[in-house]
Structure formats: C-alpha cells, structure tokens
C-alpha positions as CSV (number, residue, x, y, z in Angstrom):
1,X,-20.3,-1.6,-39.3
2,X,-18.8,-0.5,-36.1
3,X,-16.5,2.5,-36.2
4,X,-13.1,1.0,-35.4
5,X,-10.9,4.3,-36.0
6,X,-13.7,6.4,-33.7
7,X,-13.7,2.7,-30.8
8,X,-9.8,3.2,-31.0
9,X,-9.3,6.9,-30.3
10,X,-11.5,6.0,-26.7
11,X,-9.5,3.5,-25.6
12,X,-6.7,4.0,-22.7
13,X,-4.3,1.1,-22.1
14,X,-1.7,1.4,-19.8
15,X,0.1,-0.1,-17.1
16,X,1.8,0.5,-13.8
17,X,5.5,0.3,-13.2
18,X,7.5,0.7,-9.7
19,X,9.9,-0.7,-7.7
20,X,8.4,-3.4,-5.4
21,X,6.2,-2.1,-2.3
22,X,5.9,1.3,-4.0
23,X,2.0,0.7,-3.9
24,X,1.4,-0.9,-7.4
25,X,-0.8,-3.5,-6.5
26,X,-2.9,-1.2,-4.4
27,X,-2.7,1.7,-7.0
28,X,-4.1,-1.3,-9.5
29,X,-7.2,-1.2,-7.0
30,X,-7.5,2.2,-6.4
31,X,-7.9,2.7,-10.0
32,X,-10.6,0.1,-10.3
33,X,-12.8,1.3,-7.3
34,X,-12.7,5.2,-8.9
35,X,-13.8,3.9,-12.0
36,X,-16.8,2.0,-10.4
37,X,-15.4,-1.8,-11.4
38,X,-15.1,-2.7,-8.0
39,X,-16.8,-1.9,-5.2
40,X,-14.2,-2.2,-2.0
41,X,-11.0,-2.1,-2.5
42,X,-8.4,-4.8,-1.2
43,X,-5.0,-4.4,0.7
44,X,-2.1,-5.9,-0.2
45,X,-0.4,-6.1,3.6
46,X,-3.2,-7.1,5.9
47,X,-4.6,-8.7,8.7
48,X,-5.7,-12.2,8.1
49,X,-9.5,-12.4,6.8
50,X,-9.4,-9.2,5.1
51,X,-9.6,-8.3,1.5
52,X,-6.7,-9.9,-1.0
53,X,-5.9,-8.0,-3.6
54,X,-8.3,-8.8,-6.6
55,X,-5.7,-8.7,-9.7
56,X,-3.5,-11.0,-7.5
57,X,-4.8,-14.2,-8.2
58,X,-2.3,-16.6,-7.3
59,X,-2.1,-18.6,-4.0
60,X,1.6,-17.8,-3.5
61,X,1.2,-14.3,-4.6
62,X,-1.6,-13.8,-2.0
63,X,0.5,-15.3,0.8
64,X,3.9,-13.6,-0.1
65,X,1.7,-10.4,-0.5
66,X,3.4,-9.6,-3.6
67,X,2.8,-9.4,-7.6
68,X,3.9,-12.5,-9.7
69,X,1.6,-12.8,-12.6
70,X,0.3,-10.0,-14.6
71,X,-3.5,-9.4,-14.8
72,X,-6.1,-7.3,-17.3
73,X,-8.7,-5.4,-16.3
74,X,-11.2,-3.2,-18.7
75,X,-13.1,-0.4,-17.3
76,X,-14.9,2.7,-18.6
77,X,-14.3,6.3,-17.3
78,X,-15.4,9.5,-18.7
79,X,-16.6,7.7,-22.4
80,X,-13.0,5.7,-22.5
81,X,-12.4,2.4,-22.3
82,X,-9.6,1.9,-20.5
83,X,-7.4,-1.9,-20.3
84,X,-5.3,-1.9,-17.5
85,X,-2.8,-4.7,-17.8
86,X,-1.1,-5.0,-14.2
87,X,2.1,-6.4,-13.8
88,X,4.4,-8.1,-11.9
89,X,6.1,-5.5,-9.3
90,X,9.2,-7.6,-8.0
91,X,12.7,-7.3,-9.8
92,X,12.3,-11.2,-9.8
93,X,9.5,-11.0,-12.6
94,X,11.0,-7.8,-14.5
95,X,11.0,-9.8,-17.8
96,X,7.2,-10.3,-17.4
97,X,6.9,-6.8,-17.0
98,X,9.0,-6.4,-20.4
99,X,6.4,-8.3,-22.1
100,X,3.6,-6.1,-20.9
101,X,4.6,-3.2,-21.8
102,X,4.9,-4.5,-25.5
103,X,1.3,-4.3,-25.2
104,X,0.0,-0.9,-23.6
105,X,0.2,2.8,-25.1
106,X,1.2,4.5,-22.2
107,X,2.9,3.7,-18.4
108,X,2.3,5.3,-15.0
109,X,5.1,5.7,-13.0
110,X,4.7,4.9,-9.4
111,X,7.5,6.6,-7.0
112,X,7.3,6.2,-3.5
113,X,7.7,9.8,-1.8
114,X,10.1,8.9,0.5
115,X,12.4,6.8,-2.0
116,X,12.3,8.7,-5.2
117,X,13.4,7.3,-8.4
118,X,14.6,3.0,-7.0
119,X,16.6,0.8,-9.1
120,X,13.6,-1.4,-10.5
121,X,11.8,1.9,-11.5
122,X,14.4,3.1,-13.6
123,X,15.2,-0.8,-14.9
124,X,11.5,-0.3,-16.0
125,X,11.6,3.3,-17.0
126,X,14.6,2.1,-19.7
127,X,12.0,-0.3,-21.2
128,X,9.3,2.5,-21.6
129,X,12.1,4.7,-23.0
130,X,13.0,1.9,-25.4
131,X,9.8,1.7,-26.9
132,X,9.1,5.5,-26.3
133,X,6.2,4.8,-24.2
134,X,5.2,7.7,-22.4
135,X,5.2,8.3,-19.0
136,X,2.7,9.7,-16.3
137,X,4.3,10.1,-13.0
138,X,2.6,9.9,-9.7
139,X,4.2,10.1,-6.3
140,X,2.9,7.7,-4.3
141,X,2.8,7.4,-0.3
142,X,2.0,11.4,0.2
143,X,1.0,10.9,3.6
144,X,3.4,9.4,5.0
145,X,6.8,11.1,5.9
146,X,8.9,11.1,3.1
147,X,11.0,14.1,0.6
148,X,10.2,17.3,-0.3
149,X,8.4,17.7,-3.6
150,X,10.7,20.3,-5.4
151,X,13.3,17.4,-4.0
152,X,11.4,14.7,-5.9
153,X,11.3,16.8,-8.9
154,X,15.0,17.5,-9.5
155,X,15.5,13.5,-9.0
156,X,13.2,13.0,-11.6
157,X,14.7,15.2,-13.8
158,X,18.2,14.3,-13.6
159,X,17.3,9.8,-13.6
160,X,14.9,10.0,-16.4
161,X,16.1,12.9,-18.6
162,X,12.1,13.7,-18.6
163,X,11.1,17.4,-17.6
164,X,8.7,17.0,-14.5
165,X,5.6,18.9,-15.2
166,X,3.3,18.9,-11.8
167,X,-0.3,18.8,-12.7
168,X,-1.5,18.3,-9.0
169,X,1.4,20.3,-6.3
170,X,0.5,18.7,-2.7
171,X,-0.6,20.9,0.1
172,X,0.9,19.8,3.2
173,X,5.1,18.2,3.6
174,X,4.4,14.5,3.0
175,X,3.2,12.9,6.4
176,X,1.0,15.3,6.6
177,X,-1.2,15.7,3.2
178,X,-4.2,18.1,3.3
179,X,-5.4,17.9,-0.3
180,X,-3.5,19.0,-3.7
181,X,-3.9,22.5,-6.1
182,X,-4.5,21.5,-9.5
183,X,-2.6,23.6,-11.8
184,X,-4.9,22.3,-14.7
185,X,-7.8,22.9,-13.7
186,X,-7.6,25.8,-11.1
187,X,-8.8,24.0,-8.3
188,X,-7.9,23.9,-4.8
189,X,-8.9,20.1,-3.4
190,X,-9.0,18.9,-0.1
191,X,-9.3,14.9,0.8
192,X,-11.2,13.6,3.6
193,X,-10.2,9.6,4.3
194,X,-12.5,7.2,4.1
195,X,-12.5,3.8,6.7
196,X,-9.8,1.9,5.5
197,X,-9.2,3.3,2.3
198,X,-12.1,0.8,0.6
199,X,-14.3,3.4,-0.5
200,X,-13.3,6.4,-3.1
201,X,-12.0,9.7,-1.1
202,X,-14.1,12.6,-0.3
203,X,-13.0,15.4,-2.0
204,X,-14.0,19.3,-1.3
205,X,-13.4,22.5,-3.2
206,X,-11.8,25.2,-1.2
207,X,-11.3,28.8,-1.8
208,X,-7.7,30.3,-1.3
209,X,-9.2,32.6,1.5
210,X,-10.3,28.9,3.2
211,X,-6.9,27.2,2.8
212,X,-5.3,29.5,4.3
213,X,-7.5,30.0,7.3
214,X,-7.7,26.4,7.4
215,X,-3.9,25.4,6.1
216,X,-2.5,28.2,7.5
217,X,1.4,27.6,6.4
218,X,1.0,24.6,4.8
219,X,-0.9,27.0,2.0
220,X,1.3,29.4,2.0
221,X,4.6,27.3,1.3
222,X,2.0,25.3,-1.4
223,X,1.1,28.7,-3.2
224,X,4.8,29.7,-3.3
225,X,6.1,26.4,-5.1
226,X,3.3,26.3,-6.8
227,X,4.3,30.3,-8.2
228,X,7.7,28.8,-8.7
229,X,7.0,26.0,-11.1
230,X,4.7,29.0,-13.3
231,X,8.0,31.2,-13.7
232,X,10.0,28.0,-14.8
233,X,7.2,27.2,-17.1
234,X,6.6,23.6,-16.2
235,X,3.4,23.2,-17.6
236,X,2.2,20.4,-19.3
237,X,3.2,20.4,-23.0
238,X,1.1,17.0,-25.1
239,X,3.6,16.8,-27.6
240,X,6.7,17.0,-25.2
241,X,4.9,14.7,-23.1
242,X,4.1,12.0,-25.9
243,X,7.4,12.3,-27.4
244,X,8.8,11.3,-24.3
245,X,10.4,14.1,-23.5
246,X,8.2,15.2,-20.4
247,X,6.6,13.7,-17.8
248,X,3.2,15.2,-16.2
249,X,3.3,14.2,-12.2
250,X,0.7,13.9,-9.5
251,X,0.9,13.9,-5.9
252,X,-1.2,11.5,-4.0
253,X,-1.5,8.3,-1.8
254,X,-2.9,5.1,-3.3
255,X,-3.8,3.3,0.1
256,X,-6.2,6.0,0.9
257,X,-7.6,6.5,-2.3
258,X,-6.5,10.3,-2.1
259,X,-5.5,11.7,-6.1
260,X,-6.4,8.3,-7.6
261,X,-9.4,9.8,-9.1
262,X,-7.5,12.9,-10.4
263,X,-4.9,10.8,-11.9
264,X,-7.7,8.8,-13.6
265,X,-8.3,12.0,-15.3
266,X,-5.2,13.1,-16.6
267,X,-4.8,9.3,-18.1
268,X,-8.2,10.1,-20.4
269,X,-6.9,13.3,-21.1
270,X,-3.2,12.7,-21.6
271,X,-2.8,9.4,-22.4
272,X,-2.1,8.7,-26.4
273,X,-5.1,6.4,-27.8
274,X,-4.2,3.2,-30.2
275,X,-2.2,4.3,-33.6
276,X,-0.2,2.1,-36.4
277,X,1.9,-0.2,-35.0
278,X,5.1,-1.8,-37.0
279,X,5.5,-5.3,-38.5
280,X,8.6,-7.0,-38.3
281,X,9.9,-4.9,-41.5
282,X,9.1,-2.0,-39.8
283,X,5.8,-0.7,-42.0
284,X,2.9,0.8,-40.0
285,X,-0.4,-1.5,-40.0
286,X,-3.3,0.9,-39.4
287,X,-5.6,0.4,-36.7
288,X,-8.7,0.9,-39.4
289,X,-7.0,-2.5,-41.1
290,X,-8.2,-5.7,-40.8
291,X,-7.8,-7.5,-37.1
292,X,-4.1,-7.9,-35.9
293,X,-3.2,-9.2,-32.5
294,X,0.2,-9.5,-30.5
295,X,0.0,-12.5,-27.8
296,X,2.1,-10.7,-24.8
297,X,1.4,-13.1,-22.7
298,X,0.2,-16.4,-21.8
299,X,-0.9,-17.7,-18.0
300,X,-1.9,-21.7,-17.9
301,X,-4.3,-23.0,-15.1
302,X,-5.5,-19.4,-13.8
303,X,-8.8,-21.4,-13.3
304,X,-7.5,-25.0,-11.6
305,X,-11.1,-26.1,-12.3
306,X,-10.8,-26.0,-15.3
307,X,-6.5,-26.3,-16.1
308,X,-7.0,-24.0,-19.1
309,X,-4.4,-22.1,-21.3
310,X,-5.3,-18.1,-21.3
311,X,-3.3,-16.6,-24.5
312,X,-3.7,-12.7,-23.7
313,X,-3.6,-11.1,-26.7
314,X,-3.2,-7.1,-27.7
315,X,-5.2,-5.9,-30.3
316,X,-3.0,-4.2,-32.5
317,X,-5.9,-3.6,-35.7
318,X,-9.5,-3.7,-36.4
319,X,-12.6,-5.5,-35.1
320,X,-11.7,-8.5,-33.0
321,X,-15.1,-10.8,-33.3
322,X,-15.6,-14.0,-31.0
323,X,-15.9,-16.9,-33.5
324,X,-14.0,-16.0,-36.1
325,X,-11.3,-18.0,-37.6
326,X,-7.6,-15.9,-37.5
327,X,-4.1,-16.9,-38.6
328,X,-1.3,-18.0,-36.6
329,X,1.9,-16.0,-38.1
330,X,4.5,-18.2,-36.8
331,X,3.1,-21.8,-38.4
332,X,0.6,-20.2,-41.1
333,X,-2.3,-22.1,-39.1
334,X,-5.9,-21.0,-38.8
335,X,-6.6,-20.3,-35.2
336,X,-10.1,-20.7,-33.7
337,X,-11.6,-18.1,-31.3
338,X,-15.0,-19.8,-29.9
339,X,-13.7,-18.9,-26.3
340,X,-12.6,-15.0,-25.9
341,X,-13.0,-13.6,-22.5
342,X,-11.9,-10.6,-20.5
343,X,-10.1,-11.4,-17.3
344,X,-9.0,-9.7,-14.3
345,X,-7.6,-12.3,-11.7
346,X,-9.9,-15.3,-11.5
347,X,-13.3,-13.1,-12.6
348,X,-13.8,-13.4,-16.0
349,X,-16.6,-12.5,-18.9
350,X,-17.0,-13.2,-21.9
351,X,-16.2,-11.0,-24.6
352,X,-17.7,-10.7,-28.4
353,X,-16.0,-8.3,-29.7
354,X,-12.9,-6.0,-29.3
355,X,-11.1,-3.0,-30.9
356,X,-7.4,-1.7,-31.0
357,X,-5.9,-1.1,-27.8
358,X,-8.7,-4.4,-25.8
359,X,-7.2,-7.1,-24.0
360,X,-8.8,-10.2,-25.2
361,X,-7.9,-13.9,-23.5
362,X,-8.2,-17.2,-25.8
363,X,-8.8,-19.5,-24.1
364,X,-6.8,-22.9,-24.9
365,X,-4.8,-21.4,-26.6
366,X,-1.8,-24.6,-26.8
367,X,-0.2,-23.7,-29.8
368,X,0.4,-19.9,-29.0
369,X,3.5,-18.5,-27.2
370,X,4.4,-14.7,-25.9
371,X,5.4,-12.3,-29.5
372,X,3.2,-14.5,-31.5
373,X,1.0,-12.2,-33.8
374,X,-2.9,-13.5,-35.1
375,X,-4.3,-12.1,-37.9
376,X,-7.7,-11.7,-40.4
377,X,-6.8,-10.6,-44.1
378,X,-3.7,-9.1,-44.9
379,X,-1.0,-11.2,-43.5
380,X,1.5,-9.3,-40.5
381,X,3.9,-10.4,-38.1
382,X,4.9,-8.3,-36.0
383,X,8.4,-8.3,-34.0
384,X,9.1,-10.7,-31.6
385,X,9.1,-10.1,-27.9
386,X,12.9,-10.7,-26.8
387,X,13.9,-12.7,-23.3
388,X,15.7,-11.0,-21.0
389,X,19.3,-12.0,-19.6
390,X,19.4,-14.6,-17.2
391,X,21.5,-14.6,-14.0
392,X,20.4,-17.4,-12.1
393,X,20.8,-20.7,-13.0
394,X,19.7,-24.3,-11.7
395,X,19.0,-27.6,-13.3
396,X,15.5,-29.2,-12.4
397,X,15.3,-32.9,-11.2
398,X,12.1,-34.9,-10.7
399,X,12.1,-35.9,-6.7
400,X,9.7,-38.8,-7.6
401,X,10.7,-41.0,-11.1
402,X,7.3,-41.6,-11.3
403,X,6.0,-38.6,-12.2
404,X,9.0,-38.0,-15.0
405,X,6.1,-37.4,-17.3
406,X,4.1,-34.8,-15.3
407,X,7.2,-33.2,-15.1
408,X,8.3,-32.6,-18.4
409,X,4.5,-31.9,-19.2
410,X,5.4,-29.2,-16.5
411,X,8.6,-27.7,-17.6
412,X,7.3,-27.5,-20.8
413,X,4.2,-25.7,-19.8
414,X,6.1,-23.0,-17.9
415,X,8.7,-22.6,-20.5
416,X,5.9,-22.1,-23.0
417,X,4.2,-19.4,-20.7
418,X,7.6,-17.5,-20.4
419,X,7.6,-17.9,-16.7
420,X,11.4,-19.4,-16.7
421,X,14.3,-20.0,-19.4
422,X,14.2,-23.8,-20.0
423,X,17.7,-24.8,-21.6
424,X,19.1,-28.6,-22.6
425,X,21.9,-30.3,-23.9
426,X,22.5,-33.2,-24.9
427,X,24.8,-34.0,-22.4
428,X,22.3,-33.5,-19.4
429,X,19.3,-34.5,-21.3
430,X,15.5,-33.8,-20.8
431,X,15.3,-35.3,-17.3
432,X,17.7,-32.7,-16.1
433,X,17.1,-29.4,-17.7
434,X,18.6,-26.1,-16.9
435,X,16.3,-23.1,-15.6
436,X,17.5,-19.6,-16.4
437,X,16.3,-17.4,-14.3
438,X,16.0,-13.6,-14.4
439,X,15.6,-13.2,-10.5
440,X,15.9,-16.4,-7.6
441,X,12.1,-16.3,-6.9
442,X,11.5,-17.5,-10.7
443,X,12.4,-20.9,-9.5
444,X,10.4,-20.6,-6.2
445,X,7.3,-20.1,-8.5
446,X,8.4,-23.2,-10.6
447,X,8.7,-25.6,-7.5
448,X,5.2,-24.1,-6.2
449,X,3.7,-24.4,-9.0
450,X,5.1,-28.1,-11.1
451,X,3.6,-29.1,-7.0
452,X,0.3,-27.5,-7.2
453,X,-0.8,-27.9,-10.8
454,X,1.4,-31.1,-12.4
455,X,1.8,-33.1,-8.6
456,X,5.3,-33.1,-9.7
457,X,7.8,-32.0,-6.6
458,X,11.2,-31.1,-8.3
459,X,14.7,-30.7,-6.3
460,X,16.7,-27.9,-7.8
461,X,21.0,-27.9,-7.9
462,X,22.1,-24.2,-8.2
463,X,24.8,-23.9,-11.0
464,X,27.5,-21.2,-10.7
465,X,26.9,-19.7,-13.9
466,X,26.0,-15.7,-13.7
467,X,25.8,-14.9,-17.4
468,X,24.8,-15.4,-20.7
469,X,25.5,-14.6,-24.0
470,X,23.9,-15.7,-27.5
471,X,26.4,-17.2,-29.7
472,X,26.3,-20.1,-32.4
473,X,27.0,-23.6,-33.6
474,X,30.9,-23.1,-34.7
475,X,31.4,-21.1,-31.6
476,X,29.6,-23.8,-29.6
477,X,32.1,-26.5,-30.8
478,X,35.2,-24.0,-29.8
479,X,34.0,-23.6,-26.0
480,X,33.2,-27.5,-25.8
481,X,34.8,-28.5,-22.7
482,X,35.6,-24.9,-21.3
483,X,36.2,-25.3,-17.4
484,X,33.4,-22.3,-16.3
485,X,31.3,-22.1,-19.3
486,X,28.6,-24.5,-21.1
487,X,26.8,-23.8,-24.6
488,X,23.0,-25.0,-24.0
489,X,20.3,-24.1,-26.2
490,X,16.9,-22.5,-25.5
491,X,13.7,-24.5,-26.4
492,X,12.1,-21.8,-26.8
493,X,13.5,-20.0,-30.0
494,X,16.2,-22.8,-30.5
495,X,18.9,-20.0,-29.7
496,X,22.4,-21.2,-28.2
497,X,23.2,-19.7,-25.2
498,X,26.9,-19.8,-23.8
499,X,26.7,-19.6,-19.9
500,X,29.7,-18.3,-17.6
501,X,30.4,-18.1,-14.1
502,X,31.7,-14.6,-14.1
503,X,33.0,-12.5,-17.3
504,X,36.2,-12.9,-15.8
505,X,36.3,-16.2,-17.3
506,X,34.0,-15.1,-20.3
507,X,36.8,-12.6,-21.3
508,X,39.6,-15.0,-20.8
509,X,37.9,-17.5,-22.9
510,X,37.2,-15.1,-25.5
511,X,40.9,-13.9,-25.3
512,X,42.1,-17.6,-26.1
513,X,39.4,-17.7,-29.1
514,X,39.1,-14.4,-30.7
515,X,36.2,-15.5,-33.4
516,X,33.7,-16.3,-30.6
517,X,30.6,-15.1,-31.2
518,X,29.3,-14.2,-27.9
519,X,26.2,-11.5,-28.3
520,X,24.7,-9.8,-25.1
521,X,21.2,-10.3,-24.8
522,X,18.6,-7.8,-23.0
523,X,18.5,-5.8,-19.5
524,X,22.1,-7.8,-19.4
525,X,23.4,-5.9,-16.4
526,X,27.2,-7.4,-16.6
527,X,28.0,-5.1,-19.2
C-alpha cells in the first residue's frame, strides 16, 4: 500500500496571482520550462506565428493575449511533485481566481517592478489572507526600468501587513539586472539571456572580488542593501512565513527566464505540503483518511472534438484510484471515475492514481458543480465555494428563435461551470435570463462562446443595476415593484438576490422598509 502521508508531504501546489500583464501567464511558462515539462517556452504578446502560451487554451484567450480560464499542470522538481493550477489574470475573471485558490496550499505573488503592489494584486492577496494562504513574493520585470528595491519593500510592507524577507537582493537598478545575491544560500549569481527567453537562463557563480571588478557600483550599492536587510534582521523565518505573517521575496524577470529557477527552489523548500483540511462543521479530515476531493472547478468543451465536461477536482485525502466508484456529497450519488486525466491546456494524460494536494480532471463529469466534495468511506462535505458580488448586469436573448433550445442548453452549461451568474424570475422567464457579471468581459466570453460551442448567437440589453445583495422570500414580496431594484434568484444555489442601480436607492429602500433583509455577498466593493 502506497505511503499517502510520505506522497503528501512531496507535493507543492500553488498558484500564481497578479494584477493583469504583471507576467503571470509567462511566469506559468517559465516555471514549466525550469522544471523540464516543456521544452520552449511561449510568449504571451508576440508576433504572429510564434509560440501561444501553452496553459492558454482558448481561442479568444490566445487572440486577446490574455488569461480567461484557469489551467493545471503537474511537474516534478527536486523529488516534489508540484500542481500548478494557473488562473485567470484579468480583474474580469477574479471570481475564477477565488475558486482556485480554494484549492492550492500556497500562492506566488507576482509584482511588477515598476508598479508595486496594483489593485487586482491586493483584491487577490485579501483572498489568500482569508484563507491564510501563504505568500511567496517575486518581483517581476527586473530588467526593465522600474522602482528601487528597498522602495518595493516598504510598499509591500505597508499593503499586505506581511514583513518582506528578500531571499534573492538584485544586483543592478531594474533596467539594468546583472544577476541576484542569494542571502540563503551565499551565492553570488550572474544571468546570461538566452534567445528569446525559450530556453532556461544561464547562470554563473561569481566571487565578490569578480562582481566588483565586473559590477563595479552596481556591487557595491547591492552589498550595502544587502548589509542593511542583515541589521534589520529580515531573514526568512518558516513559521512567520506560513502563518502568514511574512512574505519571502525574489527578484527576477519571467520573460527571460532570469530567477525562475531560484524561485522554483524556495517553493520546494518553503512552500507548506498538503495537511487536514475542514469539513463544513469545521473538523480536520486527515490526509492519511480515506479519498476526499473538492471540485474547484469545472471547464466544458476544452476538447471541441470531443464537447466533454472536465470536473477539476482537489484532492483533499488519501489515494485517489482511476476506477473507483466515490460519492457525490451534495445528492448522496455514487460517482464513476473510469475517465481521470491530468490536463494542462488542451494536452492531457491519463492519470491512475493521485494523492493529497494532485489535480485530477473527471471527465463528463454532468452532475458536478464548483464546492462539490467526492468521497470513499467516511462521509465529508466540505464548505461550499461562495460567488462573488456581481456588478454587471445584462439579460440574454436568443438572436435566432430557432436555436431557443441550444441556448438554454448553453446558459445552462456556463452557469453550471461558474463562468457567469445566471438569474430568472418569473416575470422575464427562461428565454430572457439575467447574467451577473463580476467584470464586463464575463459576458464577452458568454457571446463567444454560446457562438462557438452551442451555434447559438445571443444579443445582450445591459440593465442599470450595479449591486447585489442576498436577501429572502418575505423581503422579496416587500421590494416587489421597487422603481431601481428587482429580487431574482440564482439557479445556481436557489439564493434570492435583490439587484439595485446604486446604494443610493438601496439605502432609501431600506429606509422605507426597515426589516429588509439585504446581506452583502463577497469581494462586494460598494461597501
């Protein structure tokens, strides 16, 4: 019998947050050329005919040049296995992005040097501090022209509430990166590029007597910054760190490959392996116990050859075995797993078994749906994964009548996935539903995709409402008829939502009926 506590304690899974065009996507690669997955690295911004970007597989997120589905990819480094579940980098998709990071262990934080800490970073950072994920910092972009580190640090330090640790201090201002000392390791590293940035950086150990004949000032400011940060003490402290109370940082540029290798290091080092995780009463299921799996996600038609359903699923405890029969939580079903595979874009491979912390896709997987937990054994369920707010509203319309039942097969495909809000009401009925969106581009990837997949084109009527709030039946009755304000409910979860145009009229609603129940829902950024 295979060792599942000794398989857990080598597995890494993590995944990369930023605000968009911080380098995500081609940190995603970076990663996967170092540890020998791929070959050649892709670019995101290119010149027709070269490389896409392998974890965007999408047609619209190749030609937008930009992250809209999140992607898994398992690698080994070092005698780890490490699941890297990429994610969605545009504020658009940040509810995607929630749901992922239900499913990792830890989260690298990708700043661009010459932007520090953006908005979307630190919507992103709130979620890993919710869930006390910890946090690996790497600044991004070093050669380029950008801030001063000791800059970057104090920002760091006064968004996050983390203390910065610097494992790797640059050499050189940014825009004009030499190589990096690492503090950890006592090492002096200098980068040579590589064509293109496809191929893994050459590296080279210097002597201090070298850098500085080499470096000249550059060495000499890098030594005294680096003799700063040992009288503050900001060295890396593992318990700090994984209470999420520190963050270690690394300088480096993705593009170029320079760092990325070094940062794959400090992930198999620092990074916390799989432990207990908490049902939905809040009791710890071991990882030795029998197999429990959280579905954080689910993608339909990532193959159009084949128009599957791809349930990714998080495995929470014990051996996951292709074949064997598991137990939906939410209906009390048994669940078949014949068809398990790992993915990463459109390559895929089978997989046989898996431990806590893997990434497994089930394959037609119809009857599962994002925070739906599979078990063996001992019944769990563990907590739902909530929806974010929307702000963005529009009801859908079939252009053609024709294909009325493509495009409900649609809408209901896409609400099931979690890729928009789908809300009804009996007074617009199921030819006109409402889309709630977290971001505009939610319903651009709707009308692309009910086109490509379901050959159902869709017109969409934008609706002034900017809020929502959860609220009930009796409430529901009271705001019936409300001028700026609709009660619709969620297909979802069945939940009521009560939409506004502004909170202006929210709040003067609420004045004339006190007893409303009007509950704010997640990353709600009106309040």
């Amino acid at each position: 019998m295979t060792d599942v506590a000794g398989e857990a304690k080598r597995r890494r899974t993590f995944a990369v947050i930023s605000h968009p065009d911080a380098g995500k996507s081609t940190m995603t690669e970076a990663l996967a050329l170092h540890a020998s997955a791929i070959t050649q690295a892709g670019a995101v911004h290119g010149k027709a005919g070269r490389r896409g970007v392998t974890s965007d597989w999408m047609e619209l997120e190749r030609t937008r040049g930009i992250s809209i589905t999140s992607a898994a990819l398992r690698f080994e480094h070092r005698g780890h296995v490490f699941n890297l579940v990429d994610t969605p980098g545009h504020a658009d998709f940040s509810e995607d992005t929630y749901r992922v990071l239900a499913a990792v262990d830890c989260a690298v934080m990708l700043i661009d040097a010459a932007k520090g800490m953006e908005p979307q970073t630190m919507k992103l950072f709130e979620v890993c501090r919710h869930r006390r994920i910890p946090v690996i910092t790497f600044v991004n972009k070093w050669d380029r022209p950008g801030r001063e580190a000791l800059q970057l640090l104090d920002e760091i330090e006064e968004r996050t509430g983390l203390r910065p640790t610097p494992i790797t201090w640059p050499i050189g201002i940014s825009g004009d990166f030499h190589g990096v000392v690492d503090r950890a390791e006592q090492r002096l590293i200098r980068y040579l590029r590589t064509p293109g940035g496809a191929t893994k950086a050459q590296e080279a150990d210097l002597t201090a007597e070298q850098a500085e004949a080499e470096w000249g000032g550059d060495w000499l400011r890098a030594g005294e910054e680096v003799a700063l940060l040992d009288e503050i003490g900001a060295d890396h402290d593992q318990k700090a760190f994984e209470s999420h109370e520190s963050t270690p940082v690394l300088f480096g540029a993705a593009l170029t490959n320079f760092g990325v290798g070094r940062l794959l290091d400090a992930l198999a080092d620092l990074a916390p392996a799989p432990g207990p995780r908490a049902d939905i009463d809040d009791r710890p299921r071991a990882v030795e116990a029998p197999f429990s799996g959280l579905v954080f996600k689910v993608q339909a038609n990532m193959d159009p050859a084949h128009r599957d359903r791809i349930a990714f699923v998080r495995v929470c405890s014990g051996r996951f075995q292709r074949g064997m029969v598991l137990t939906h939580a939410a209906t009390g079903r048994p669940f078949a797993t014949k068809y398990a595979q790992a993915m990463f874009g459109q390559e895929r491979a089978t997989v046989d078994e898996a431990f806590p912390g893997d990434v497994v896709g089930l394959v037609n997987a119809t009857a599962l749906r994002p925070g739906d937990t599979l078990y063996d054994g001992v019944a769990v369920t563990y907590p739902p994964i909530p929806s974010f707010a929307p702000e963005h509203f529009a009801v859908a319309r079939a252009r053609n009548s024709g294909k009325s039942k493509q495009f409900r097969r649609g809408i209901d495909q896409l609400d099931a996935e979690g890729v928009i809000q789908v809300l009804r009401s009996d007074l617009r009925g199921d030819q006109a539903p409402v889309l709630a969106a977290v971001g505009p581009m939610q319903f651009e990837v709707v009308q692309h995709r009910l086109a490509a997949e379901f050959g159902a084109e869709i017109s969409l009527d934008h609706l002034d409402y900017t809020l929502a709030r959860r609220t009930d039946s009796a409430s529901a009755e009271l705001m019936a008829g409300q001028r700026g304000a609709e009660v619709l409910m969620r297909g979802s979860d069945q939940t009521l939502l009560a939409v506004f145009t502004d909170r202006w009229r929210m709040g003067s609603i609420k004045s004339d009926h006190p007893g409303l129940v009007l509950e704010p829902l997640i990353a709600d950024t009106t309040t």
